[in-house]
C-alpha positions in Angstrom: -32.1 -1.6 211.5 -32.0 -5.4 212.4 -30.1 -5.8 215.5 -29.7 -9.5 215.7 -28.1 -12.1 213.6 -30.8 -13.5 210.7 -33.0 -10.5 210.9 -33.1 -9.0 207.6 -34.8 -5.9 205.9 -37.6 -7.1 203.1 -39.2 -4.9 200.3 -42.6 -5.9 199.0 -44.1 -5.0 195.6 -46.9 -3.5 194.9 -49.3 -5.9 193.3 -49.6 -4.9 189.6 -52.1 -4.2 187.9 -53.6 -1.8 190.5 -56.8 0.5 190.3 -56.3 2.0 193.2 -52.6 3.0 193.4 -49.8 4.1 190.8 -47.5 0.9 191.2 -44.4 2.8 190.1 -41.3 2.5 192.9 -41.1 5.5 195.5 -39.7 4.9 198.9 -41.7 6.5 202.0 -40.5 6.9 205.5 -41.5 8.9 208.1 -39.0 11.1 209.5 -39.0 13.1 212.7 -37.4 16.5 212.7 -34.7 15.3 215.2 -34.0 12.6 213.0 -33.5 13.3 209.4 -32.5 11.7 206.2 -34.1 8.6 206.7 -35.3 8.0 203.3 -31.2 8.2 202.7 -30.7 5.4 205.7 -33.5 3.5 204.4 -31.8 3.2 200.6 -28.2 2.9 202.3 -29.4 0.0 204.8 -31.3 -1.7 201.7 -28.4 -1.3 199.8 -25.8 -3.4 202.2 -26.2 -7.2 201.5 -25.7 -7.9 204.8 -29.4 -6.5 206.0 -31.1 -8.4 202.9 -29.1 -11.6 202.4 -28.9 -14.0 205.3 -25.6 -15.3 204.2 -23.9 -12.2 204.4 -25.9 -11.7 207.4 -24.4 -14.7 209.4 -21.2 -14.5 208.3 -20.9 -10.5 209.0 -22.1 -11.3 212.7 -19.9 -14.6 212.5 -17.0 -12.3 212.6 -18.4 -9.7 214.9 -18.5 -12.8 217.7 -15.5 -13.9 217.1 -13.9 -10.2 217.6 -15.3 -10.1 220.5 -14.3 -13.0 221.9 -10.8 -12.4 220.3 -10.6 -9.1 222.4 -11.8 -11.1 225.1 -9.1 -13.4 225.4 -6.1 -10.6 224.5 -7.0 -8.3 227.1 -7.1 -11.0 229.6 -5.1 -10.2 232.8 -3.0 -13.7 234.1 -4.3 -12.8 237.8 -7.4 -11.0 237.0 -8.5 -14.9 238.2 -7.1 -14.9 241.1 -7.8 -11.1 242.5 -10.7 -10.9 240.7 -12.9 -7.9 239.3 -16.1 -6.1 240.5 -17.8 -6.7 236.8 -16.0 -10.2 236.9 -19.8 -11.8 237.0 -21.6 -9.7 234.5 -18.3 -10.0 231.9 -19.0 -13.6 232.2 -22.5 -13.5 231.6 -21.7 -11.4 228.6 -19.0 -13.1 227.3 -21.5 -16.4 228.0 -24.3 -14.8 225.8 -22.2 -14.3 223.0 -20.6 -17.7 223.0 -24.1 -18.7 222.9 -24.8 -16.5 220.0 -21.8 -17.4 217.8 -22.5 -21.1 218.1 -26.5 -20.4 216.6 -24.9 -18.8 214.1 -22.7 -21.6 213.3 -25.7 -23.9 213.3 -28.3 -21.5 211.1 -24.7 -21.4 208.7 -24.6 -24.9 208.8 -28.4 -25.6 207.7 -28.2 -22.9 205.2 -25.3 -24.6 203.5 -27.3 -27.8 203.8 -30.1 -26.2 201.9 -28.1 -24.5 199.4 -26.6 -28.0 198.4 -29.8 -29.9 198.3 -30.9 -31.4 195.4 -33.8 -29.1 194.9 -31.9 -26.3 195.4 -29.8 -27.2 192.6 -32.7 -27.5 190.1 -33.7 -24.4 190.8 -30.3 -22.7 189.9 
């Protein structure tokens, strides 16, 4: 499953005509006995348009950076400044990372609106 903001899933097709192959659809995984149903996770995943389109893809983890920064912020303590915490350095750090996150996602938004509005992308539609 893509982890990261703008990783998607892709499907390729079977180049047709084929001697060698039947080029009709059937979906293979490979599934360990500790870990079944994967053909199932592999359709459901496929099936989400935010693991194959990379709009929905930016805008799902658009949100998902803002909530955590949101929870951030409302769970603050007023004097957790002042007496500090013993995970005061690695929250920031985190907290740091995912600013730095959101604001890639911003800017891959921004260029994909861009492109979507460009002329050629217009003739095309």
């Amino acid at each position: 499953m893509p982890t990261r903001h703008g990783a998607l899933l892709k499907t390729l097709p079977v180049h047709e005509p084929n001697d060698i192959y039947d080029t009709t659809f059937q979906l293979f995984t490979l599934q360990s006995p500790f870990r079944m149903n994967k053909t199932a996770h592999a359709i459901e995943l496929l099936s989400d348009n935010r693991f194959v389109d990379l709009g929905a893809n930016l805008r799902y983890f658009r949100e998902k950076y803002d909530a955590i920064l949101a929870s951030r912020n409302e769970s603050r303590d007023a004097l957790a400044s002042v007496r500090g915490t013993p995970d005061r350095r690695v929250a920031r750090l985190h907290y740091d990372y995912i600013k730095k996150q959101l604001a890639e996602v911003e800017s891959m938004l921004n260029r994909l609106s861009k492109l979507e509005n460009s002329p050629a992308a217009q003739t095309t539609q």
